[in-house]
C-alpha positions in Angstrom: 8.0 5.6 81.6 6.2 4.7 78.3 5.4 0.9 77.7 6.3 -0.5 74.3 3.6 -1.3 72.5 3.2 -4.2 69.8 3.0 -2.8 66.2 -0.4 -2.9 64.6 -1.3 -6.0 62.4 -0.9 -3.4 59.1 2.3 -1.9 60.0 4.1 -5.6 60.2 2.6 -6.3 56.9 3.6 -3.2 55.9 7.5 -3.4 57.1 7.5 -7.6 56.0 6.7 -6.8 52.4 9.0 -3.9 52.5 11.8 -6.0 53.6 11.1 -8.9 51.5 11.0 -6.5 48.4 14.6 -5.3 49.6 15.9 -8.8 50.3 14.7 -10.4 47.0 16.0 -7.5 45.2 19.3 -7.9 46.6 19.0 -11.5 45.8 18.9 -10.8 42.4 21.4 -8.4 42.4 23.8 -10.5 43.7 23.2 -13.0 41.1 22.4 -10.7 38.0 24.1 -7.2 38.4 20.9 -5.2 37.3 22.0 -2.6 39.3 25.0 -2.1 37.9 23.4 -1.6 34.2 19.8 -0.3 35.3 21.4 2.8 37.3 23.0 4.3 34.4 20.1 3.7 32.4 17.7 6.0 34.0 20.2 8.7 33.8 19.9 8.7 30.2 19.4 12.1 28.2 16.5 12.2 26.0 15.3 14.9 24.2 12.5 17.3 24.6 11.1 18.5 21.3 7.7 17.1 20.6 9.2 15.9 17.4 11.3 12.9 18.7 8.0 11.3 19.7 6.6 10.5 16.3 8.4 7.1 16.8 6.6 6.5 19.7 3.3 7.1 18.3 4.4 4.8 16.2 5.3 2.3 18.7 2.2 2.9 20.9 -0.3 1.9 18.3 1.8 -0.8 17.2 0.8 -2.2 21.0 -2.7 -1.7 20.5 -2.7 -3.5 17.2 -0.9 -6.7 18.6 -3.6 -6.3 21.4 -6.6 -6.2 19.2 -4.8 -8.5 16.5 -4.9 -11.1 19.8 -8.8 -10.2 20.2 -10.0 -10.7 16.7 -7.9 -13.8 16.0 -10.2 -16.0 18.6 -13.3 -15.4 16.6 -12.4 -15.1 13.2 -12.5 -18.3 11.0 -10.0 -18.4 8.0 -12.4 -20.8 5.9 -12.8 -19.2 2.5 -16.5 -20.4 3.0 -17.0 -19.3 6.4 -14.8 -16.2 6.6 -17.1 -13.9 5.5 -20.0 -15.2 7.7 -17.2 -15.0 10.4 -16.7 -11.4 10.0 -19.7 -10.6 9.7 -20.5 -12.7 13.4 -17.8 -10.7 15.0 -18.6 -7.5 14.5 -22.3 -8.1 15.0 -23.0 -10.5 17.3 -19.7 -11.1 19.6 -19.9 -8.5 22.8 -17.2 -5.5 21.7 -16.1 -7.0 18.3 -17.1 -4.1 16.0 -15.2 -1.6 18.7 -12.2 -4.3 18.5 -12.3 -4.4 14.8 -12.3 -0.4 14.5 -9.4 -0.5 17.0 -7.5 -2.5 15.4 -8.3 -0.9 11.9 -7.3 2.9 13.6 -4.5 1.6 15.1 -2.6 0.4 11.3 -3.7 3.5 10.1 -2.4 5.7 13.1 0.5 3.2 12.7 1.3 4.0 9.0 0.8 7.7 9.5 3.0 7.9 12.1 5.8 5.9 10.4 5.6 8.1 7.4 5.8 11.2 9.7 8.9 9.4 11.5 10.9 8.9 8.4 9.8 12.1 7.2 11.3 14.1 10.2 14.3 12.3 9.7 14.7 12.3 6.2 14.3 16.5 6.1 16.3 16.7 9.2 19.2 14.7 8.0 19.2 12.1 11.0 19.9 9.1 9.2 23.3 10.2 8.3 26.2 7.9 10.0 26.4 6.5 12.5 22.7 6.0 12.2 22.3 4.0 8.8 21.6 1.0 10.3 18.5 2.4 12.0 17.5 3.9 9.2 17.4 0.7 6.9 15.8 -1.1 9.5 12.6 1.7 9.4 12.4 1.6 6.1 12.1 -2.4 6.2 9.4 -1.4 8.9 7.6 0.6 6.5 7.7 -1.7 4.0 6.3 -5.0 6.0 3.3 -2.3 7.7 1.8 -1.8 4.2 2.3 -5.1 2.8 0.6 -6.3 6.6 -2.0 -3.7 6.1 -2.9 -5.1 2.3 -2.9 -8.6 4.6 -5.6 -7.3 7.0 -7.8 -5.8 4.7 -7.9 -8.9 2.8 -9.2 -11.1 5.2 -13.1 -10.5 5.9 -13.8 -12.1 2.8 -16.5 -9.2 1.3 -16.8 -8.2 -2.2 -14.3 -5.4 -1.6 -11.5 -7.4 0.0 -11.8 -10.1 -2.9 -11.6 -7.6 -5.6 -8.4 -6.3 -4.5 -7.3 -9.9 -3.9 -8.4 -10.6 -7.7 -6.7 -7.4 -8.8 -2.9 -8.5 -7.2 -4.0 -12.0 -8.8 -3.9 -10.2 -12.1 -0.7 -8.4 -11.3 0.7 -12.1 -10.4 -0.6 -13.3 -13.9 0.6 -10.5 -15.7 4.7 -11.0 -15.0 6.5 -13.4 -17.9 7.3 -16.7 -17.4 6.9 -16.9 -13.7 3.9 -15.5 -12.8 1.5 -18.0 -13.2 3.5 -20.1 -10.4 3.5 -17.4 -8.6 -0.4 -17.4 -8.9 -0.8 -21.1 -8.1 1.8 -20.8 -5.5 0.0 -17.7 -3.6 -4.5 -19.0 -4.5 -3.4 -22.6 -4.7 -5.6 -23.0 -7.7 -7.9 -21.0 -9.7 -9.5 -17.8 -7.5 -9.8 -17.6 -4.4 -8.2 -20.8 -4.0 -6.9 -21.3 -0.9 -6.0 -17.9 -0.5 -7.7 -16.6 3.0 -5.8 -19.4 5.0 -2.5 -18.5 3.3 -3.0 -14.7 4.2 -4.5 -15.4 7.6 -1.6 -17.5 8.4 1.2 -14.5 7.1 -0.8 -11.8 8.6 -1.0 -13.2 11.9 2.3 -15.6 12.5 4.9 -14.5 9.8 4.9 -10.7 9.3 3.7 -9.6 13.0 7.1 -12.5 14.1 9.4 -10.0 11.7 8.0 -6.9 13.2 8.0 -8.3 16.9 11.9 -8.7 15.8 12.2 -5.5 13.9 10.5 -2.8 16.1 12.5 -3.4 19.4 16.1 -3.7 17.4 14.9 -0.4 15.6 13.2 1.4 18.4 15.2 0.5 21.4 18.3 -1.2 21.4 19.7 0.7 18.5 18.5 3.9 19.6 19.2 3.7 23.1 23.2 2.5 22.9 23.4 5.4 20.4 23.6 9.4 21.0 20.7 11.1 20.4 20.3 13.8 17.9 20.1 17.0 18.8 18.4 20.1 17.1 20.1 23.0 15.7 19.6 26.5 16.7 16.6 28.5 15.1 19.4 31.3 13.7 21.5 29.5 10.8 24.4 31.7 12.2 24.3 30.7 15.3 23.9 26.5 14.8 26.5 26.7 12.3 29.2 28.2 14.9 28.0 26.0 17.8 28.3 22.5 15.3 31.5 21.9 16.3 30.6 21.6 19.9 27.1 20.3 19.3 28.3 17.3 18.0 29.7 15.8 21.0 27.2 17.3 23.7 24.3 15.4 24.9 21.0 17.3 26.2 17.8 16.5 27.4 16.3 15.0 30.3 16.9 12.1 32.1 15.2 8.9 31.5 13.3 8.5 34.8 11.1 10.1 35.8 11.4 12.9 32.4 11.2 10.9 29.7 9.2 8.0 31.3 6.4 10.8 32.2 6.2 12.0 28.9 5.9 8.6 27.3 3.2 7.7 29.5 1.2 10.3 28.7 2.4 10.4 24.7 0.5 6.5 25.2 -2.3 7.6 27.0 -2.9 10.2 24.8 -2.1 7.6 21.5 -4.7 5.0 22.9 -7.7 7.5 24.2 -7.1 9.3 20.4 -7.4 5.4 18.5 -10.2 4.7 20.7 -12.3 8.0 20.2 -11.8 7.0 16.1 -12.8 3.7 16.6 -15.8 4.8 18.8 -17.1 7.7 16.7 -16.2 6.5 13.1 -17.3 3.4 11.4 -15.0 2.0 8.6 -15.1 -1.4 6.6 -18.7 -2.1 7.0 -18.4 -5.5 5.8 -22.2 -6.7 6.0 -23.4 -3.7 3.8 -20.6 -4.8 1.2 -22.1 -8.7 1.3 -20.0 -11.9 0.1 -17.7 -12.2 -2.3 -19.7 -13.1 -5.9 -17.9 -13.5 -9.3 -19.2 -10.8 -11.5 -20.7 -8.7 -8.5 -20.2 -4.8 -8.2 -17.3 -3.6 -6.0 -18.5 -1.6 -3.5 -18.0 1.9 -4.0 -14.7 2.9 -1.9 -11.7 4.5 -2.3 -8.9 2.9 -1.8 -6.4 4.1 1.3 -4.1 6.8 0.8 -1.1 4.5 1.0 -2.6 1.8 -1.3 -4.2 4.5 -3.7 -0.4 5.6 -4.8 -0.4 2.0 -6.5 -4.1 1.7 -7.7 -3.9 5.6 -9.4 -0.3 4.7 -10.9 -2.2 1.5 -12.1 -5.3 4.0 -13.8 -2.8 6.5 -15.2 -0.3 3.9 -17.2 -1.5 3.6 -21.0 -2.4 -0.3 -21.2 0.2 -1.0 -23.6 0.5 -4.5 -24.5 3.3 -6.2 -26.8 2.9 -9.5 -28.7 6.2 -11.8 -28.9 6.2 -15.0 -30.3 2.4 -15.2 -29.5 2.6 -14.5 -25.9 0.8 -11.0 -25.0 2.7 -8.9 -22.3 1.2 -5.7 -20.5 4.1 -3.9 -19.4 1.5 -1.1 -18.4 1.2 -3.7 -15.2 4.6 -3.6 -14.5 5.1 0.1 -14.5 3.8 0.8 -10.8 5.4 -1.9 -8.8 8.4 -1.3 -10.2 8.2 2.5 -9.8 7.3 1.3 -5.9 10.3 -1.5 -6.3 12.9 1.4 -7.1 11.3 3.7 -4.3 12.3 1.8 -1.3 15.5 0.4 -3.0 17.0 4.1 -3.4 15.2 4.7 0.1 17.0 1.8 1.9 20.4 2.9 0.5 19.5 6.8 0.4 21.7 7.2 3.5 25.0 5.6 1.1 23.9 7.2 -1.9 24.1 10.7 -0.1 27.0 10.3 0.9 28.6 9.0 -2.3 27.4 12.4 -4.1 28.1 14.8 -1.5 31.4 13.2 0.5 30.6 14.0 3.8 31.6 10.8 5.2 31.8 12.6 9.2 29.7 11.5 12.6 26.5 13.6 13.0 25.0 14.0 15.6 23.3 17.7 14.7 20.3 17.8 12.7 19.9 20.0 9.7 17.4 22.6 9.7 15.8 21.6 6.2 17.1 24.9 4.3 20.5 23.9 5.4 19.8 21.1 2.9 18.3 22.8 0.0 18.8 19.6 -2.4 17.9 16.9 0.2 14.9 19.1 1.1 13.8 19.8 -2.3 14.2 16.0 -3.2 11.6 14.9 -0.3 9.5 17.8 -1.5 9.2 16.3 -5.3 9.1 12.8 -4.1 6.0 13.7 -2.1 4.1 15.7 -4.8 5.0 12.5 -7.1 3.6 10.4 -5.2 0.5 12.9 -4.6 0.0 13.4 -8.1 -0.4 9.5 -8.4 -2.9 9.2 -5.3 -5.2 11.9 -7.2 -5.5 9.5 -9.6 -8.3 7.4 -7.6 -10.1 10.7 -6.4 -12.1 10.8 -9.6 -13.6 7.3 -11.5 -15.7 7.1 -14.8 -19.4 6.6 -14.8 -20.2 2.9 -15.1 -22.4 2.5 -17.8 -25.6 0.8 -17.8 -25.9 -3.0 -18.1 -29.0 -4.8 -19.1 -29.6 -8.7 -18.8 -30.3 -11.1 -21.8 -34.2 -11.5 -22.3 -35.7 -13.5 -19.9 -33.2 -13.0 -17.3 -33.7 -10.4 -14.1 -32.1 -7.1 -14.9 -29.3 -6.7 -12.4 -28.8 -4.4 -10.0 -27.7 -1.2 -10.2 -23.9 -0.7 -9.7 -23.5 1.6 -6.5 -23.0 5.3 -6.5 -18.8 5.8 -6.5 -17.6 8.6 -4.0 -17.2 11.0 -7.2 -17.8 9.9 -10.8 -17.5 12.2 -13.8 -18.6 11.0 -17.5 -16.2 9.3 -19.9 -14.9 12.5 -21.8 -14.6 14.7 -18.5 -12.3 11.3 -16.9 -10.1 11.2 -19.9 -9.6 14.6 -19.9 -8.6 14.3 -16.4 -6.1 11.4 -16.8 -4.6 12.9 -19.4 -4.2 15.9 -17.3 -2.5 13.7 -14.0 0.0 12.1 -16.7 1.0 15.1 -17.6 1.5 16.4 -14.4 3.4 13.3 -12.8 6.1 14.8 -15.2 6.0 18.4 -14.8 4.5 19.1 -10.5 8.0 16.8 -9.2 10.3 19.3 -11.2 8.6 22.2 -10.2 8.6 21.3 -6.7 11.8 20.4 -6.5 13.0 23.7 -8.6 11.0 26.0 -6.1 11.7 24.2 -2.5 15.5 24.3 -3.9 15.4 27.9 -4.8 13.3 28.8 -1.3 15.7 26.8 0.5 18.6 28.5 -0.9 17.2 32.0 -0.2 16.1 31.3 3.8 20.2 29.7 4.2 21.7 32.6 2.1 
């Protein structure tokens, strides 16, 4: 007959955690019913097409921004004397802070991209369409708050490139009637910079990342997980449009754990390693080569980003008119590109309610549209993106600067830096003439041929 033996000393650890684990759960349970809601949760259908998880690229590098954000913040000093020393410091001197700086800067612009990519997929694919309006409204919001966070950001190491795009929004502030000089004095406290570097420290780290904190979980999770999922259409038009019917109220895809879990994990891995080998390999924003902000100095010689060059070309291809009334000088040539950016997201927050105003189609979708099921919607995106190209070419060429010589006695100054591509003064106007004629004419024609294209593939 076998004697009992006692169980090793790792075994009764092993079975007392197990068992406390069980009872504390149960605990819980008792008291708040997770059970009860977390069960049906991980059965959850979410869908497989590599598509759907542009969002979370989105909300991946949004992570690593809040986690780099956290970094930077402990050594950067808002001072406007100090700030630019500070930068300088951190990404110099502090262990990691250049890598932290480049992480951070990757992930806005991984962030942006993706968010652009997201709202492009559903825009073309008609997925904002009720019940999902409210989503919708609340990524374009998003999208709004990322650029103006990004403008934020770049604005806060304090270098001769960061403080001539502060001066340059200073101007825009000056330039609006009646108002904008309180605007001005309200934003630099003052005459330039003012106070200005506390103010957008204090908004880009407290007040727009709160919003977002707020914004990105209502828009990325609550709404999206208590609603149905789209689903795609069949690749033969024939054969999605006699399945619509039943498409609309099937749900397909894989369940939430361990599917979808699996795949986000990896889609996060894969975000993060991507951000980091950027942020490893390429240098941006090299602050110490740009040197501190001096009144009169040359701005270094960069192009602006993609998604702030739409406003800075719109800015170089509008005339400057100016009108004189009652002695006051206004430059409405100012005004023309915020406003055309104003009008942009206002028709783009309500573009869900205007679509269905024109078209009547007031039903529940749950079905995407291939994009030449939807040859005006499609052909609209289309000419709204070459508009908005066309305007962005206006920064890829700049005019020679021409030579400047001191007053006798004084040093000569130095030589303005060598822009990225610079033409003469003839061969620029030429070429702005050319891009304000073809902010008119490349929109119609994209939209004529992507309509006509569209038409023939649904035919």
């Amino acid at each position: 007959m076998a004697t009992p033996t006692k169980p090793r000393r790792r075994a009764r650890v092993i079975a007392g955690s197990a068992k406390t684990a069980v009872d504390s759960a149960i605990y819980l349970d008792d008291r708040l019913p997770f059970a009860r809601w977390f069960r049906p949760q991980l059965r959850k259908l979410f869908p497989s097409h590599w598509s759907f998880l542009l969002g979370e690229l989105a909300l991946y590098s949004f992570a690593l921004l809040v986690l780099t954000g956290t970094f930077l913040t402990l050594f950067y000093k808002p001072n406007p004397d100090v700030a630019f020393a500070s930068a300088v410091e951190l990404s110099l001197d502090v262990r990691g802070g250049l890598l932290m700086r480049q992480l951070h800067h990757w992930s806005a612009t991984v962030f942006v991209l993706a968010i652009v990519a997201h709202l492009c997929r559903v825009f073309f694919t008609g997925a904002f369409r009720r019940p999902r309006e409210l989503t919708w409204m609340l990524g374009v919001v998003l999208f709004g708050l990322v650029l103006f966070e990004s403008f934020l950001g770049v604005s806060l190491p304090g270098d001769q490139l960061a403080m001539a795009g502060l001066r340059q929004a200073q101007g825009l502030l000056l330039s609006i009637p009646l108002v904008g000089t309180y605007l001005s004095a309200f934003a630099f406290d003052g005459e330039f910079p003012g106070q200005v570097l506390p103010r957008i420290f204090v908004t880009h780290v407290l007040l727009v990342p709160g919003i977002l904190m707020a914004v990105v979980p209502l828009h990325a999770l609550i709404l999206t997980w208590r609603q149905k999922h789209t689903e795609r259409s069949g690749r033969d038009h024939e054969h999605a449009r006699r399945r619509t019917a039943a498409a609309e109220g099937t749900v397909t895809g894989g369940p939430f754990f361990p599917y979808f879990a699996v795949k986000n994990g990896a889609t996060a891995l894969f975000t993060m390693g991507a951000i980091a080998a950027l942020a490893t390999f390429v240098r941006v924003n090299p602050v110490w080569e740009h040197g501190a902000y001096s009144a009169g100095g040359h701005v270094p010689s960069a192009q602006p980003f993609w998604y702030y060059g739409v406003l800075d070309g719109a800015q170089r291809l509008v005339p400057p008119w100016e009108i004189t009334i009652g002695g006051y000088v206004l430059q409405p040539g100012l005004w023309i590109p915020p406003l055309i950016l104003t009008v942009f997201f206002g028709i783009l927050l309500l573009y869900p309610f205007l679509e269905r105003r024109f078209t009547g189609d007031g039903d529940y979708h749950h079905l995407l549209d291939r994009p030449s099921q939807a040859p005006v919607r499609t052909a609209l995106g289309v000419a709204v993106l070459a508009f908005f190209t066309v305007l962005w070419a206006g920064t890829w060429v700049s005019e020679a600067a021409p030579p400047m010589h001191s007053a006798p006695g004084f040093p000569e100054p130095p030589p303005a830096p060598a822009a990225l591509l610079t033409v003469p003064h003839d061969t620029y106007a030429m070429v702005v003439i050319g891009l304000r004629v073809a902010v008119f004419v490349v929109p119609v024609l994209a939209f004529l041929v992507t309509r006509a294209v569209c038409r023939r593939r649904s035919a």
